[in-house]
N, CA and C atoms as a LAMMPS dump frame, in Angstrom:
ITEM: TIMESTEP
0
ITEM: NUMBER OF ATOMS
264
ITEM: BOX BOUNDS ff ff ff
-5.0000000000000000e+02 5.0000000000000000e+02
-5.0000000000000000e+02 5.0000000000000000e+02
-5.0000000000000000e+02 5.0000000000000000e+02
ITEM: ATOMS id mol type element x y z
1 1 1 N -200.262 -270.559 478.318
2 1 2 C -200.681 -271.852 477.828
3 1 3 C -200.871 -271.777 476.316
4 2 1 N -200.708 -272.86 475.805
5 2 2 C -201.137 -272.916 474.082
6 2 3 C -201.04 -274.334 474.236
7 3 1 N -201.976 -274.268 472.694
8 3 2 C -202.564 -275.575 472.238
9 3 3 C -202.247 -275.389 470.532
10 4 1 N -201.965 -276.684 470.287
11 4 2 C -202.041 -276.998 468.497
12 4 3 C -203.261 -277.301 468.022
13 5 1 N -203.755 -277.03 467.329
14 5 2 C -204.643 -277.672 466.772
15 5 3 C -204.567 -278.188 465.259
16 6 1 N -205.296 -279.059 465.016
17 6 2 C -205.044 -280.115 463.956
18 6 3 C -206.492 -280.175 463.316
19 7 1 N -206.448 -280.347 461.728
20 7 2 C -207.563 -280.115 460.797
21 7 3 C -206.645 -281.108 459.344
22 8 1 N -206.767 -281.408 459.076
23 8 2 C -207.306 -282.419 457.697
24 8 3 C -206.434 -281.385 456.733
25 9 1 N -205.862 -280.316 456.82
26 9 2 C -205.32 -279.564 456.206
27 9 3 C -204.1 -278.602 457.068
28 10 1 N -204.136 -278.443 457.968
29 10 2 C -202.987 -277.69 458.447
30 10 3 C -203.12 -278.227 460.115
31 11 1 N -201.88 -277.859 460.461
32 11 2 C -201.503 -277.809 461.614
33 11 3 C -200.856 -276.557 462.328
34 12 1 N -201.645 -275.663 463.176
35 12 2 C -201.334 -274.345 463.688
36 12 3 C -201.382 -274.195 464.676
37 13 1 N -200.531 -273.078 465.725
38 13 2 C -200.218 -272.877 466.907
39 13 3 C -200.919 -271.881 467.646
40 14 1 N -201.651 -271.685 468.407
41 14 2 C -202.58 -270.35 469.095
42 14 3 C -202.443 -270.573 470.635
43 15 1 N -201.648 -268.894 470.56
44 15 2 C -201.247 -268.381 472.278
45 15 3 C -202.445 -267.934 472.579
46 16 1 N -203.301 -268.607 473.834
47 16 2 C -205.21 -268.22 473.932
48 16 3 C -204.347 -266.946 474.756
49 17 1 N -203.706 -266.08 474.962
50 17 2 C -203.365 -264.937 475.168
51 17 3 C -203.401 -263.719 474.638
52 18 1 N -202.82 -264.356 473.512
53 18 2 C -202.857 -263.723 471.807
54 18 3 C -204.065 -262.782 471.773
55 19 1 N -203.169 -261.564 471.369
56 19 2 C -204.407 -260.486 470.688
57 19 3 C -205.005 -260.932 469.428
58 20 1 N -206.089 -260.806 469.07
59 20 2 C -206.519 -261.177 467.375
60 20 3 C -205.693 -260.339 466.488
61 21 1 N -204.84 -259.694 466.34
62 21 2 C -203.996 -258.677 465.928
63 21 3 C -202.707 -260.046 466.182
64 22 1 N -202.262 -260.244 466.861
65 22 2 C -201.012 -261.117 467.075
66 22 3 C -201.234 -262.291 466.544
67 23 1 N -202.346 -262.345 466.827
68 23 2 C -202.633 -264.092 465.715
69 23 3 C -202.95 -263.77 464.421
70 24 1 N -203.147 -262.908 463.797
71 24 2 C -203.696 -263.136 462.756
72 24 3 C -202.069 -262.599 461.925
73 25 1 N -201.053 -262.044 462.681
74 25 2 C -199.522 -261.829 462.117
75 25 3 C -198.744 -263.001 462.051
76 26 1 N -199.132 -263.679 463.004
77 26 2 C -198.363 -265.145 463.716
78 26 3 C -198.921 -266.032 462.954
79 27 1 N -200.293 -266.3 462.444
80 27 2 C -200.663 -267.362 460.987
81 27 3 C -200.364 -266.977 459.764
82 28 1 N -199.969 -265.921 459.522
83 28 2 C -199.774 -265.141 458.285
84 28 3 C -198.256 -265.422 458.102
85 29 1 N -197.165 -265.301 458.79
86 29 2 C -195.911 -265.554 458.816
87 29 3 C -195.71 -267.221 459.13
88 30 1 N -196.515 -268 459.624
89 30 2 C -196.257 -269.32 459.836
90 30 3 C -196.213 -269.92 458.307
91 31 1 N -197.398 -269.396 457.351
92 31 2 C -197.657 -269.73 456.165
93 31 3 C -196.493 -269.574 455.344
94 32 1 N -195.556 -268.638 455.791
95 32 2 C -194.701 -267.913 455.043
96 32 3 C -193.445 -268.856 455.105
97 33 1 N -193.272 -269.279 456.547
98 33 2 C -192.591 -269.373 457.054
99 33 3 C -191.806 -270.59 457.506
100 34 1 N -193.059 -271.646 457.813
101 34 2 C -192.912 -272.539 458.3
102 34 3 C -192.783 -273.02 460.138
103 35 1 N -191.937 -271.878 460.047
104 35 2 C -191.127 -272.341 461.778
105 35 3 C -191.147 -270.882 462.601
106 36 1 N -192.577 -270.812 463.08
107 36 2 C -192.891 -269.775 463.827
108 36 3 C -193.185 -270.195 465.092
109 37 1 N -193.002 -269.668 466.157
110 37 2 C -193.127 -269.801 467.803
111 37 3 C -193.916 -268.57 468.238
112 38 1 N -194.658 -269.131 469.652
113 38 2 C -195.279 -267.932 470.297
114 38 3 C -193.627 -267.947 471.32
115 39 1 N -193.306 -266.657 471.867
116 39 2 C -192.745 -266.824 473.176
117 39 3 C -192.995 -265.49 473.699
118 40 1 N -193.778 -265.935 474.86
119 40 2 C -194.247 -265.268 475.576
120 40 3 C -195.58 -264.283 474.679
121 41 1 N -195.549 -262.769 474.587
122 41 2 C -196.131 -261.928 473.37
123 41 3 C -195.608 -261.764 471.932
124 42 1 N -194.703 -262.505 472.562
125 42 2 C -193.614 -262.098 471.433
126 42 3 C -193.716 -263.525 470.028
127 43 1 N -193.637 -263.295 468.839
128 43 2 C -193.535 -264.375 467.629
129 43 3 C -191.933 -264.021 467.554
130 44 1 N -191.642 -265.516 467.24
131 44 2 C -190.192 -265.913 466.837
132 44 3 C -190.172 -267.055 465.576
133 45 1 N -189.418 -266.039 464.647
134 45 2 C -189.573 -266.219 463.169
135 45 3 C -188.281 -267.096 463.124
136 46 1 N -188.193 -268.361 462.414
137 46 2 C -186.709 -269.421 461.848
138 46 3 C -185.599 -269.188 463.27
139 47 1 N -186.259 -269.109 464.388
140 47 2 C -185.443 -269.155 465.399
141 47 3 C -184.746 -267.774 465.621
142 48 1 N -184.953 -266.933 465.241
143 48 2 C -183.5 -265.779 464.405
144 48 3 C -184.326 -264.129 464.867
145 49 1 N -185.544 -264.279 463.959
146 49 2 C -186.388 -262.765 463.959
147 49 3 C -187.215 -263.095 465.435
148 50 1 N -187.578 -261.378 465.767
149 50 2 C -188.565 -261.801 467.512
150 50 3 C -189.569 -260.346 466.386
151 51 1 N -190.382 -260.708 466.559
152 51 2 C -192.049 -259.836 466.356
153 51 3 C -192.64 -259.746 467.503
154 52 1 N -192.329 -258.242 468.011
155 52 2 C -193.083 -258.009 469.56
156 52 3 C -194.035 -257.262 469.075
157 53 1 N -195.575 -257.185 470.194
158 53 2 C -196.656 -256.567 470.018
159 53 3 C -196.406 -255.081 469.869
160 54 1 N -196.923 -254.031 469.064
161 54 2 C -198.283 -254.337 468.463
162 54 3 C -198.252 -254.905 467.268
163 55 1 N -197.019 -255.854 466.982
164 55 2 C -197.342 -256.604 465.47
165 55 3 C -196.811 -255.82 464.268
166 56 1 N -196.021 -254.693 464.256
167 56 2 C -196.34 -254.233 463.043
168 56 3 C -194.782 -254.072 462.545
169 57 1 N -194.408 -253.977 461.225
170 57 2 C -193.173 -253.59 460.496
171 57 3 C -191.871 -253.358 461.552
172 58 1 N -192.205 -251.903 462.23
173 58 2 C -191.176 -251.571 462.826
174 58 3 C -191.076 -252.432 464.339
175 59 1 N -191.937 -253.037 464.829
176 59 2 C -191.588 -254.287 465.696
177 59 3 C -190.601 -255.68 465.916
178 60 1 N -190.461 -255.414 464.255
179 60 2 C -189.575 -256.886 463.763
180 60 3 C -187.889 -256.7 464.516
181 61 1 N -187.629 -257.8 464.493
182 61 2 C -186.091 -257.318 465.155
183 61 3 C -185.115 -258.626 464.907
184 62 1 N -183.875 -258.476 464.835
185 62 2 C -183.303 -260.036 464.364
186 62 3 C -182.913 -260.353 466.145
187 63 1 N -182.452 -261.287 466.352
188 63 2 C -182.412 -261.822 467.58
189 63 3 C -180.819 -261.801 467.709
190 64 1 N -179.81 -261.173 468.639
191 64 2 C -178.916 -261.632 469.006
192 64 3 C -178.268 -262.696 469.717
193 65 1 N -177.174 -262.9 468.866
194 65 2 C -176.568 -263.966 469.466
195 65 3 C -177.234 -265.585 468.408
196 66 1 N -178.364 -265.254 467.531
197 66 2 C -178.832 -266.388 466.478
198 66 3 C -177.759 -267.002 465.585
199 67 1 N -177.951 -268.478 465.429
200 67 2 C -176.855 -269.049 465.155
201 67 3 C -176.903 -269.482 463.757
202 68 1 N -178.292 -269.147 463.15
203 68 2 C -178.714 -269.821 462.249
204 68 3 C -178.561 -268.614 460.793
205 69 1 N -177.455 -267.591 461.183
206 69 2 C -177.019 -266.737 460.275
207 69 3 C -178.236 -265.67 459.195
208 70 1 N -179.654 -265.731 459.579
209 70 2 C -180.254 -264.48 459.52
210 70 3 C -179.473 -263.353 459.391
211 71 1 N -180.224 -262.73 457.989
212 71 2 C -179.658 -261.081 457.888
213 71 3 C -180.414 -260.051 457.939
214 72 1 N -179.958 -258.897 457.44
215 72 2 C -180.776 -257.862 457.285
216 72 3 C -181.726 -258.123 456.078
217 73 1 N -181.75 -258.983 454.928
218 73 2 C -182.356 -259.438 453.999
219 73 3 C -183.434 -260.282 454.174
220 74 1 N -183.431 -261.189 455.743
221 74 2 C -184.471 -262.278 455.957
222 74 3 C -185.158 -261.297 456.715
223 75 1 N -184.704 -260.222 457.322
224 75 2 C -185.87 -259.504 458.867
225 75 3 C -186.475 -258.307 457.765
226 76 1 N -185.973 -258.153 456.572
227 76 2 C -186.927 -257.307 455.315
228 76 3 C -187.95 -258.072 454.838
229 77 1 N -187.304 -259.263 454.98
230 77 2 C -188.931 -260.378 454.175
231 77 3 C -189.734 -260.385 455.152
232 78 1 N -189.29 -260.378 456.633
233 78 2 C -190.113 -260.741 457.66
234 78 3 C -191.423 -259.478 457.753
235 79 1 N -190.388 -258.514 458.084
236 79 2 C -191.473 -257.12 457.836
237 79 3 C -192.326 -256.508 456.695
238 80 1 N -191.945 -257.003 455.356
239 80 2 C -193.126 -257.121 454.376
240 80 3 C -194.306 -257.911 454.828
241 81 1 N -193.891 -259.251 455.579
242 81 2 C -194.907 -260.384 455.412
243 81 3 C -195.928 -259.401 456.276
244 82 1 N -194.939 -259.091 457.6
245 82 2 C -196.239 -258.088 458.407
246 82 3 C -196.875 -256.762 458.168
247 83 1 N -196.058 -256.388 457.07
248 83 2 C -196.825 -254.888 456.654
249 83 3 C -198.038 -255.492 455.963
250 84 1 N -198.272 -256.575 455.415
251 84 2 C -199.083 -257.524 454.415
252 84 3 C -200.676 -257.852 455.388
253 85 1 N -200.38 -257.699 456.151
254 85 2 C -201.458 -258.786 457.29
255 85 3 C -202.48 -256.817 457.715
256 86 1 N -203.768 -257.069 457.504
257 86 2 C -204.545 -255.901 457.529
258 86 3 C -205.503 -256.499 459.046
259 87 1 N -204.774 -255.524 459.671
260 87 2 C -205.013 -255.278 461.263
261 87 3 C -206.407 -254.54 461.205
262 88 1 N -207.257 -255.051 462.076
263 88 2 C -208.517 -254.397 462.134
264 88 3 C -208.535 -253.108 463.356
């Protein structure tokens, strides 16, 4: 299940599944990003990148078969954004 929630300033997505570790990668890249998805554990970055748990750099992965022409240059930005996010 997930819910949006809405504030006077942003509009953000939370999987109540979500580790605090997965959400706090998944708002950090939405900011970045714009067009982030929960699916399933998994964050899905511009349709293209999949970020599976535990969240971190070497998790990132481009998605086969994406139509929206992602490279090895967008899934490097992706994995900075998450080396960026300080996991407790």
């Amino acid at each position: 299940m997930y819910y949006i929630a809405f504030n006077s300033h942003t509009c953000y997505e939370t999987f109540y599944q979500a580790t605090p570790e997965g959400q706090l990668v998944f708002d950090k890249l939405l900011k970045a990003c714009n067009e982030v998805v929960w699916k399933g554990e998994s964050i899905i970055v511009l349709k293209e990148i999949r970020v599976d748990p535990p969240y971190k750099p070497d998790n990132c992965a481009l998605i086969k078969g994406g139509s929206g022409g992602l490279d090895a240059h967008s899934l490097e930005r992706v994995k900075k954004i998450v080396s960026t996010v300080a996991v407790p």
